[in-house]
Phi, psi and omega in degrees: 000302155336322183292310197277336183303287166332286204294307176317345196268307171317326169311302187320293172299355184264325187319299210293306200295327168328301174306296195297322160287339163292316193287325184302288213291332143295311175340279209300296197317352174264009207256177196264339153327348220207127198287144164328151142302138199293356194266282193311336154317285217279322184284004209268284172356284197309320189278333158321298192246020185247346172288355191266359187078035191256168146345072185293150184300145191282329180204186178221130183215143139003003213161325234274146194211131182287087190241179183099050201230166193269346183266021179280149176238194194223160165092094142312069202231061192239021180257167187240028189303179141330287185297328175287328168300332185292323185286317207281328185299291181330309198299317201306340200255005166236333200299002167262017188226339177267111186250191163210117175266168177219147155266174176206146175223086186102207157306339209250108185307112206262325228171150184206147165225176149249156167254179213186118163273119183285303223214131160216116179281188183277321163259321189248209179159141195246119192235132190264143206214176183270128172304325188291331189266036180207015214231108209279142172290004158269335153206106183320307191275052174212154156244171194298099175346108176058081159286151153219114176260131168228129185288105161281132180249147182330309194277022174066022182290191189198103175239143175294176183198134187237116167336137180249269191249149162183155210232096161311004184266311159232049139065032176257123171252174084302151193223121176261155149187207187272156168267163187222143188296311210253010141263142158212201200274141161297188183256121155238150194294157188293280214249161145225111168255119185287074196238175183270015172252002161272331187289017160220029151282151190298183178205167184223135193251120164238141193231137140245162150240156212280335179310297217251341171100302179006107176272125132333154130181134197227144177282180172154151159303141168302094193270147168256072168209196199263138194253153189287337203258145224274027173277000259319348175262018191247169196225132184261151160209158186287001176328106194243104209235183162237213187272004179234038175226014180290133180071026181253171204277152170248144176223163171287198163278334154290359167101357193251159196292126160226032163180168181236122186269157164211157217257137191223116168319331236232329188125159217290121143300163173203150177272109165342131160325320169308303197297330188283334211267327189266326190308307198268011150268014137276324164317319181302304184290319202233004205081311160237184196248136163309096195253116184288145171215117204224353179086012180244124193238112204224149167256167142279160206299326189305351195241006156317155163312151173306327208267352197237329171287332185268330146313334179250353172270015154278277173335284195252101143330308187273358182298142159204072210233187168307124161251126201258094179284271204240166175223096159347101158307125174096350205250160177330308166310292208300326169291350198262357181119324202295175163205156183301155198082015189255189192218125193261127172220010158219183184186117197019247225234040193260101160277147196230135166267323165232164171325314221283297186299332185262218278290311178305318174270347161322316205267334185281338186288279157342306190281308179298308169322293140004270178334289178284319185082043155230183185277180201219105188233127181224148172250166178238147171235145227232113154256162203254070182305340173284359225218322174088047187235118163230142172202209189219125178245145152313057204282088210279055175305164178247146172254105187268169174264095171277016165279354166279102233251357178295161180294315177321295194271015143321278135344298195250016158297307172307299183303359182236346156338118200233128161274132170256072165292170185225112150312124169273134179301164184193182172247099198262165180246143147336322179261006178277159163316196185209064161251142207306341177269008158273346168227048167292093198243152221222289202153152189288179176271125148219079157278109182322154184085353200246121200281333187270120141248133182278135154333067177242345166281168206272330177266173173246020187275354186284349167288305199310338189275328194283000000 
């Protein structure tokens, strides 16, 4: 009976404690320390990253941080120097020309850029943008399946924008949509000339995102050298941006547009105004942009290696001309005699100082060929550094049509082919490398008023609140 008495008291006291460690355990679970339940995390994640098109994470750790995202911003300017004054005056006298567009494929967001308005009517308006923000990620030569483009305008409104034109080649869209009285078109500069006293003018990178809207800017120099990304036209700077600063306009100190940007860890490339100014009077004229295909893929010489300058400064002293990197097999160059190491120092009866100046007539070339229904024939004039030998070769180029689906234009299709990476988001651990090029993290946004937050801190307790 003691016995049975006994156990009952004991059931009884486990009972009590049961209760008591259950009620602890609603406690802790209520404090804002204490981690989420993981189910309730991963559905927090999920509604989070997957309409932005992001990852979900592989594990949930400690430190783990999402980077590469379109809402990192660029431009420190909380400072009251000169200079910071000055970018911030520059930006504010555009910010009514700066937009931030997003695709979408369904609900699910694929790219956000920025954008720079060309043309403004009474009715449309025309914006100039990044080809990446149309460019579907299972094949760079297609754009995107049930595309939907939506526009943010300065005043954080949300308007569609419907696809015009655009060029994989050299990474261009136009985007129309209706217009509003109280934006307008930027100013572009006449010339952009690569000589070496524009190369240490300042420069200004402007940016929006696309979430919060934020207008952007960071400063920086004209670099005189070869841009990493497989283009020849494209101009390097020290401007230093992210991935929601792809397609926004570079401006001078005056304020007027001399380039369209895209993201290099190292600082901003940009396509030249010159170059932009023909594409989209070839967009007008012809539809598309006219692609010359002659087999030469050439820099200038000032930016060449010391050791490929001393080769060629043993011949010629005074060249400061075309350096001619490769020559296509088979191709128009190559029939014409030139090889990679020559030195290009004329284009017909033109001399040429930069690269820059042989691709605008080149394209000018094109276009007149085009026009007349003639062939697009130019001669050069070529030194030889290996050999102290000059002479003039003939280049018989072609203008192809890649819309045009044959094996032929196929081919040199290739060969004028421009790969554009995109850092892709991702997630890195604590225990992953750390390398800078998976994490150009700049700063978060904090434009007041701005509601969307993306998974971007190293901790998760902040989840605990929701």
């Amino acid at each position: 009976m003691p016995r049975k008495n006994q156990e009952c008291t004991s059931t009884g006291g486990g009972a009590s404690t049961s209760k008591k460690r259950k009620a602890s355990l609603q406690s802790n679970s209520n404090r804002e320390d204490s981690p989420p339940p993981r189910d309730d995390l991963s559905r927090i994640l999920r509604k989070s990253l997957l309409p932005c098109g992001y990852p979900m994470p592989s594990k949930i750790a400690g430190g783990m941080r999402l980077v590469n995202t379109f809402e990192l911003c660029f431009g420190n300017l909380d400072g009251y120097s000169e200079e910071q004054t000055s970018i911030k005056l520059l930006a504010l006298s555009l910010c009514q020309s700066i937009v931030s567009l997003a695709a979408f494929k369904g609900k699910t967001r694929q790219f956000t850029c920025t954008g720079t308005i060309i043309q403004h009517t009474t009715s449309s308006m025309s914006i100039l943008t990044s080809a990446s923000l149309i460019r579907s990620p299972e094949d760079e030569s297609k754009i995107l399946d049930k595309l939907e483009i939506k526009v943010r305008l300065p005043n954080g409104k949300l308007v569609v924008g419907k696809l015009w034109k655009y060029n994989f080649y050299y990474n261009i869209a136009v985007v129309n949509t209706k217009a509003f009285p109280e934006l307008r078109a930027a100013c572009f500069h006449n010339e952009v000339t690569a000589n070496v006293k524009f190369s240490q003018s300042k420069l200004v990178a402007i940016g929006r995102v696309f979430e919060s809207g934020e207008l952007m800017a960071t400063g920086g120099t004209l670099l005189y050298k070869t841009c990493k990304f497989n283009c020849q036209q494209l101009m390097a700077s020290t401007c230093k941006t992210t991935k929601a600063g792809i397609g926004g306009p570079i401006v001078a100190a005056d304020g007027k547009f001399i380039g369209m940007s895209f993201y290099y860890k190292d600082g901003a490339p940009f396509l030249p105004i010159t170059i932009l100014q023909k594409c989209l009077k070839h967009f007008n004229e012809f539809g598309r942009v006219l692609q010359p295909w002659h087999g030469l893929r050439i820099g200038s010489l000032q930016a060449e290696k010391l050791c490929v300058r001393e080769e060629v400064h043993d011949s010629f002293p005074h060249a400061h001309d075309i350096y001619v990197q490769k020559v296509v097999g088979g191709s128009p160059a190559a029939d014409s005699g030139i090889k990679a190491g020559d030195v290009i120092s004329k284009l017909d009866d033109f001399s040429l100082s930069n690269a820059h100046e042989f691709h605008e007539l080149i394209l000018d070339k094109a276009e007149s060929a085009l026009r007349h229904g003639e062939g697009m024939h130019f001669t050069v004039s070529v030194l030889r550094p290996s050999s102290g030998f000059q002479f003039c070769a003939t280049i018989s180029a072609e203008v192809i049509d890649t819309s045009k689906q044959n094996m032929s234009n196929q081919n040199k299709s290739k060969e004028n082919s421009v790969r554009w990476p995109v850092s892709k988001t991702k997630w890195l651990y604590p225990d992953d490398v750390r390398d800078a090029d998976m994490m150009p993290l700049v700063r978060k946004c904090r434009r007041p008023g701005y509601i969307y937050e993306a998974p971007l801190t190293t901790d998760l307790s902040r989840y605990t609140r929701l």
